[in-house]
C-alpha positions in Angstrom: 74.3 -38.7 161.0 73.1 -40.4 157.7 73.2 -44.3 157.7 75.0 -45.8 154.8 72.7 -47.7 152.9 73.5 -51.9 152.6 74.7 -52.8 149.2 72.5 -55.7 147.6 73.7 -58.8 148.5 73.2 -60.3 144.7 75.4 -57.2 143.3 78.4 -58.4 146.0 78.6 -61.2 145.1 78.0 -60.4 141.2 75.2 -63.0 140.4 71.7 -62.6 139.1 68.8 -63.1 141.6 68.1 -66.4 139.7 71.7 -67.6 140.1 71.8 -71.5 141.6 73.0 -72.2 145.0 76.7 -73.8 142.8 77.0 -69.9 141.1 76.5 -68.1 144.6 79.2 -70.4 145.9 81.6 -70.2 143.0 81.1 -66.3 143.4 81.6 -66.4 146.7 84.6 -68.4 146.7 86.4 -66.2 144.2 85.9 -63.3 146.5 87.0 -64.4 149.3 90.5 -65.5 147.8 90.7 -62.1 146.5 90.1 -60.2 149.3 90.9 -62.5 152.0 92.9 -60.4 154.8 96.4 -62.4 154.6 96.7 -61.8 150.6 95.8 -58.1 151.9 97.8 -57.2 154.6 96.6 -53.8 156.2 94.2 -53.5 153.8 90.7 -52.0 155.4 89.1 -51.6 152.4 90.0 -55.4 151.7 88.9 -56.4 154.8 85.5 -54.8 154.2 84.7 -56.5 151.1 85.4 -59.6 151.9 83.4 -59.2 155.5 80.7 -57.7 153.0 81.2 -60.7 150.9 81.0 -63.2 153.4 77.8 -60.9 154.6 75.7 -62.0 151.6 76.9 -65.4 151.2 75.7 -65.9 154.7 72.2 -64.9 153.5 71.8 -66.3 150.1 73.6 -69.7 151.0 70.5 -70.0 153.5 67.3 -71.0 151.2 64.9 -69.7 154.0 67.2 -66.1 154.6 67.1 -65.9 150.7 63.5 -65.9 150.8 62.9 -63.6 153.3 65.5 -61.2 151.6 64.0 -61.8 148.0 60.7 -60.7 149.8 61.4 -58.0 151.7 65.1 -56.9 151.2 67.2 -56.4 154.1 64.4 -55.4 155.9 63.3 -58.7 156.3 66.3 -60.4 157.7 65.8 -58.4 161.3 68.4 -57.2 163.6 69.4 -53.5 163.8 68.2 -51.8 160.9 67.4 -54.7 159.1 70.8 -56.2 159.0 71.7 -59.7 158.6 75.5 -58.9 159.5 78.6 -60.8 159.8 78.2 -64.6 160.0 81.7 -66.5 161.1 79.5 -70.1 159.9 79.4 -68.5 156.1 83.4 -69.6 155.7 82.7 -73.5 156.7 82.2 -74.4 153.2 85.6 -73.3 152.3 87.9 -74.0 155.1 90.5 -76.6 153.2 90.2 -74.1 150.2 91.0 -71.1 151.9 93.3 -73.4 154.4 95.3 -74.5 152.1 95.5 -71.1 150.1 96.7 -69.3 152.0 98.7 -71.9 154.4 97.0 -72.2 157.5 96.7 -75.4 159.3 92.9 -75.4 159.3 91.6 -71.8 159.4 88.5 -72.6 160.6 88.5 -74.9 163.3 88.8 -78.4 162.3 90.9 -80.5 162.9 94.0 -82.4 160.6 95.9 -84.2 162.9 93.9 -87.7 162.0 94.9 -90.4 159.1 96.5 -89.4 156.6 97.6 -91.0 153.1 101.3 -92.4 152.3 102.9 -90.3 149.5 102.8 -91.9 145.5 106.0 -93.0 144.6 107.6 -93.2 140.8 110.2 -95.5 139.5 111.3 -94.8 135.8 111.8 -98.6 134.6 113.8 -98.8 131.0 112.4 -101.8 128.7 114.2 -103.3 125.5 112.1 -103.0 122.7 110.1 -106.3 122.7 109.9 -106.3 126.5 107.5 -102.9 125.7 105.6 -104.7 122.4 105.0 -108.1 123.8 105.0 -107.9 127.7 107.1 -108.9 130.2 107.9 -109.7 134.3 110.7 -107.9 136.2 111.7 -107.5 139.6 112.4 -103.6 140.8 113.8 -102.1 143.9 112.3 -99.1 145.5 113.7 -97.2 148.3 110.6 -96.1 150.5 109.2 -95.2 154.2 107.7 -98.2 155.3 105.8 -98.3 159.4 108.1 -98.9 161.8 107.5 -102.3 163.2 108.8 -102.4 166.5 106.2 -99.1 167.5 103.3 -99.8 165.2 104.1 -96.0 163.6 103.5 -93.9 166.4 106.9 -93.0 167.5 106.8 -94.2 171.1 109.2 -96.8 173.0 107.4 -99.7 173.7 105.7 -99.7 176.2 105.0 -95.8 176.1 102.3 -94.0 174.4 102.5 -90.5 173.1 100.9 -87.8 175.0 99.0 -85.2 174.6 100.6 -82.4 173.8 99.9 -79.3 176.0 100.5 -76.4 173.7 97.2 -77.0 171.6 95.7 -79.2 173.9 95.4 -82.1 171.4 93.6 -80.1 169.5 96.6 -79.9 166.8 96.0 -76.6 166.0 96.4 -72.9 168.4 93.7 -69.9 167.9 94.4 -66.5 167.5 92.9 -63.2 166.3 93.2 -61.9 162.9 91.7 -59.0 162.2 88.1 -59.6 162.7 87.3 -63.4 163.2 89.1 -66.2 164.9 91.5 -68.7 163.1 94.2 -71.3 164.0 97.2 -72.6 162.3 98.9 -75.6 162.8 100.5 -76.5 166.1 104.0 -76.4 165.7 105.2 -78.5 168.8 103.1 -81.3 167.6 102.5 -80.3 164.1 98.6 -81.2 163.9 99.3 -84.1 165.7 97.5 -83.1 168.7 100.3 -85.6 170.3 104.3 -85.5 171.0 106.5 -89.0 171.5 108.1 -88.1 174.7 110.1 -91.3 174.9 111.5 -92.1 171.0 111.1 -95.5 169.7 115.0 -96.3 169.5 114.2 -98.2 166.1 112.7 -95.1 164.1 114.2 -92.6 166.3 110.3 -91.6 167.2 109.4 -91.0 163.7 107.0 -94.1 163.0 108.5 -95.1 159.8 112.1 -96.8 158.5 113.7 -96.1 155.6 113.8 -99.5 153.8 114.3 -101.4 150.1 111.5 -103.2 149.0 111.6 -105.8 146.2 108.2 -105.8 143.8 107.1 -108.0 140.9 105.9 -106.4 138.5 103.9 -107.8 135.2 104.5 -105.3 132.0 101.6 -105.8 129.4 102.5 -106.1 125.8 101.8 -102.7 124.5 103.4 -100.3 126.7 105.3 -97.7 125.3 107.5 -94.3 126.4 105.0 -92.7 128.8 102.8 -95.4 129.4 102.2 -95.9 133.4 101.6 -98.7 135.7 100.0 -98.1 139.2 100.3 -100.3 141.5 98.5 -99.8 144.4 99.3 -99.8 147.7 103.3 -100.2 147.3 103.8 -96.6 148.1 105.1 -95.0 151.0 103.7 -95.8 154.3 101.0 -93.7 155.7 100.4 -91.9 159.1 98.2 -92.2 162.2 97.3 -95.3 160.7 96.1 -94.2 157.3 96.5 -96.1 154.2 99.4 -96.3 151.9 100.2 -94.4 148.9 100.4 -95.8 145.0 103.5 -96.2 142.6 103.7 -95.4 139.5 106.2 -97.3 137.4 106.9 -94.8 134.0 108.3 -97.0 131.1 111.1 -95.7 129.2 110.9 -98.1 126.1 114.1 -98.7 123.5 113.9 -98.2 119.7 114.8 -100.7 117.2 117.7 -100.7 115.3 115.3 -102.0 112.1 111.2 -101.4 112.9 109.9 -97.7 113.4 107.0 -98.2 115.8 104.0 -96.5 115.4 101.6 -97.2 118.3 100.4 -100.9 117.3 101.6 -100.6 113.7 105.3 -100.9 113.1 107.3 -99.8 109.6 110.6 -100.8 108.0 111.9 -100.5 104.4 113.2 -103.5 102.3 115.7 -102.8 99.6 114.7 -105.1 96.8 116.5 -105.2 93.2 115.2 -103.4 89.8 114.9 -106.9 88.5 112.4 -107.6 91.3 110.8 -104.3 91.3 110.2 -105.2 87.1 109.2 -108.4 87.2 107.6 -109.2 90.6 109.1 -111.5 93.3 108.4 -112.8 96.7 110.6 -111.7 99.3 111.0 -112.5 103.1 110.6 -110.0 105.5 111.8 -109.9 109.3 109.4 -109.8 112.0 109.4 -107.8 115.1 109.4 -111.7 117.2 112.4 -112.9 115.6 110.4 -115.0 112.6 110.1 -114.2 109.0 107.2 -113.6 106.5 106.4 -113.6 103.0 105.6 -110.7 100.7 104.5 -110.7 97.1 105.9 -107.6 95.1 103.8 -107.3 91.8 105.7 -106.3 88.7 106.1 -102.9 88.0 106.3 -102.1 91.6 107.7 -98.8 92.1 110.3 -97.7 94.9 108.8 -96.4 97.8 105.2 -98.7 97.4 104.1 -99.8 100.8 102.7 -103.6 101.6 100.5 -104.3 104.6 101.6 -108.0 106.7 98.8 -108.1 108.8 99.2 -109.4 112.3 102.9 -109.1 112.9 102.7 -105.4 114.8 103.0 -104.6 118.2 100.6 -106.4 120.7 97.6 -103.9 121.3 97.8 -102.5 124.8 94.7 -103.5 127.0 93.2 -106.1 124.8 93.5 -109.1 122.2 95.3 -108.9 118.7 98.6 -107.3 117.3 98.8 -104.0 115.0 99.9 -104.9 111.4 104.0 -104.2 110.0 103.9 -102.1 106.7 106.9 -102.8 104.6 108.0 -99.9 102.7 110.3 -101.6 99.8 113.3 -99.4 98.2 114.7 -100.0 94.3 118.3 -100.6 94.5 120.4 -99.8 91.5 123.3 -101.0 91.0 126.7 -99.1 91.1 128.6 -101.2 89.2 128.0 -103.6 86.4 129.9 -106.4 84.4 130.5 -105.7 80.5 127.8 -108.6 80.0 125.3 -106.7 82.4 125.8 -103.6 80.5 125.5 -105.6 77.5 122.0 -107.2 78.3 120.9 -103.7 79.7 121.5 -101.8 76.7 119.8 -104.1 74.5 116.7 -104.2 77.1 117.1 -100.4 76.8 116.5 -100.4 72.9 112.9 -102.4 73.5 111.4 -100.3 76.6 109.5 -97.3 75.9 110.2 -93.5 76.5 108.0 -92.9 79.7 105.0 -90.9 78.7 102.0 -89.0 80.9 99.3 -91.3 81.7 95.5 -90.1 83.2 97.8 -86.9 84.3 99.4 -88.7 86.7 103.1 -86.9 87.5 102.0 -84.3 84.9 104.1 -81.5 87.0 107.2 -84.1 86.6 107.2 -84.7 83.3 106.0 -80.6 82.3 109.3 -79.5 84.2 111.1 -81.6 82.4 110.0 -80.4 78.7 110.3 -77.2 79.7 114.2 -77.4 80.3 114.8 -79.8 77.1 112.8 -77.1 75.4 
């Protein structure tokens, strides 16, 4: 009977025989998702490649076996016929990946039942519009799972301790056989634990943490807008087996303004001004964002819909010193209405101004569409 000649372990795992040690074990990775036995059910030709796979990872993972095989081929590696064959250790670099893949507790051996981190929290918080541009302090309330006081977290009366818990041993996790290697998933009577509360803490009904409000002050920075988040660490929900507590994230909802448009740092409003104004210049007075008022020049001859720069009076820049600057946008108001001595002094200022003509091209499309209908 003819023996079926060992593919090479660089065309398994689809790398060049120069590939980094990072390459093999992003090729080797991708494999083993793919033809891992639980995303392939019954599958013997998926079992194979990904026992093949693991095959050559085993080999060129190890710089000395990857010499040898660079060398001399397979012939190098020993064992019947040359064989490196099937290494169980090759998966120990991806036992949370895989793990968590594909949902097993800890496929390959080790253990989760130790600390682990309270879960984030988020709180949407709704700001008025200058709470969000110039900073403020608030109080919040947040529902969350804080350690039970009265047994420290872990579930047991006082007095008591939990025990060990004799389906896994402690070990938090139960072995059996799949296909052809070894691999454990989660304990279910202790669920990773490793330990079960045989006599409940009353307080916490044996669960180690209490449902309870907590009251936080919080400082907003000027700035902030909708989107903007604030962690604050450490006011999350507890953690267990003694591990640390999670973050939260306050996510500010921030109000408009019924007058300013904001603009990141910069803010924009539009002033109605008269034709008078717009003609022969003024100085008007301008709302600002803080409740004040400030002063802007309007040159003569302004047109509607110029724009005017007040430095200093935006929004308060978030994460450092200074404000953004309020552009003022102003609009020519003409009246509707007009007394028979208004008309009067209009129609003899009419008589004196001159027919608008084309200057340096400027509105040269205007003023062509315009001929072209009067013909």
């Amino acid at each position: 009977m003819a023996t079926r000649t060992k593919a090479d372990y660089y065309e398994v795992l689809g790398v060049s025989k120069t590939a980094s040690e990072q390459e093999i074990k992003s090729a080797y990775r991708k494999l083993a998702l793919k033809y891992h036995p639980d995303r392939n059910p019954g599958d013997a030709a998926a079992e194979e490649k990904f026992k093949e796979s693991a095959e050559a990872y085993g080999v060129l993972q190890d710089p000395e076996k990857r010499r040898r095989y660079d060398a001399y081929g397979h012939a190098g590696l020993g064992g019947a016929g040359g064989a490196a064959g099937f290494d169980p250790s090759a998966f120990a670099d991806f036992g949370d990946i895989l793990g968590d893949f594909f949902g097993f507790g800890d496929a390959f051996g080790r253990r989760r039942g130790g600390p682990r981190r309270g879960a984030d929290l988020r709180y949407n918080l709704d700001l008025s519009f200058e709470e969000a541009a110039f900073g403020t302090e608030t109080h919040i309330r947040i529902p969350r799972a804080e350690t039970c006081a009265t047994c420290g977290g872990n579930g047991s009366a006082p007095g008591t301790e939990p025990e060990t818990c004799t389906s896994c041993n402690g070990a938090g996790q139960v072995s059996f056989q799949q296909g052809f290697f070894s691999v454990a998933r989660t304990c279910n009577r202790c669920r990773g634990t490793g330990k079960v509360v045989t006599h409940p803490c009353k307080e916490c009904d044996g669960e180690g943490h209490i449902e309870r409000e907590r009251k936080i002050q919080i400082k907003i920075p000027g700035g902030v807008d909708t989107g903007s988040q604030l962690r604050i660490t450490g006011e999350g929900e507890a953690g267990s087996a003694g591990g640390p507590p999670g973050d939260l994230y306050v996510v500010v909802r921030a109000a408009e303004h019924s007058f300013f448009r904001r603009d990141g740092a910069s803010l924009h409003c539009e002033m109605p001004i008269a034709f008078t104004q717009a003609a022969l210049g003024a100085t008007i007075e301008v709302p600002t964002p803080e409740g004040g008022k400030a002063k802007v020049n309007v040159p003569e001859g302004t047109q509607s819909g110029a724009s005017f720069r007040v430095r200093g009076h935006g929004v308060q820049h978030l994460g450092s010193r200074g404000r953004g600057d309020l552009h003022v946008t102003v609009r020519v108001i003409v009246p509707s209405k007009l007394t028979g001595e208004q008309r009067k002094l209009l129609e003899q200022l009419q008589k004196t101004l001159p027919v608008p003509e084309l200057k340096d091209g400027k509105d040269k499309s205007f003023f062509e569409k315009v001929k072209d209908i009067l013909g």
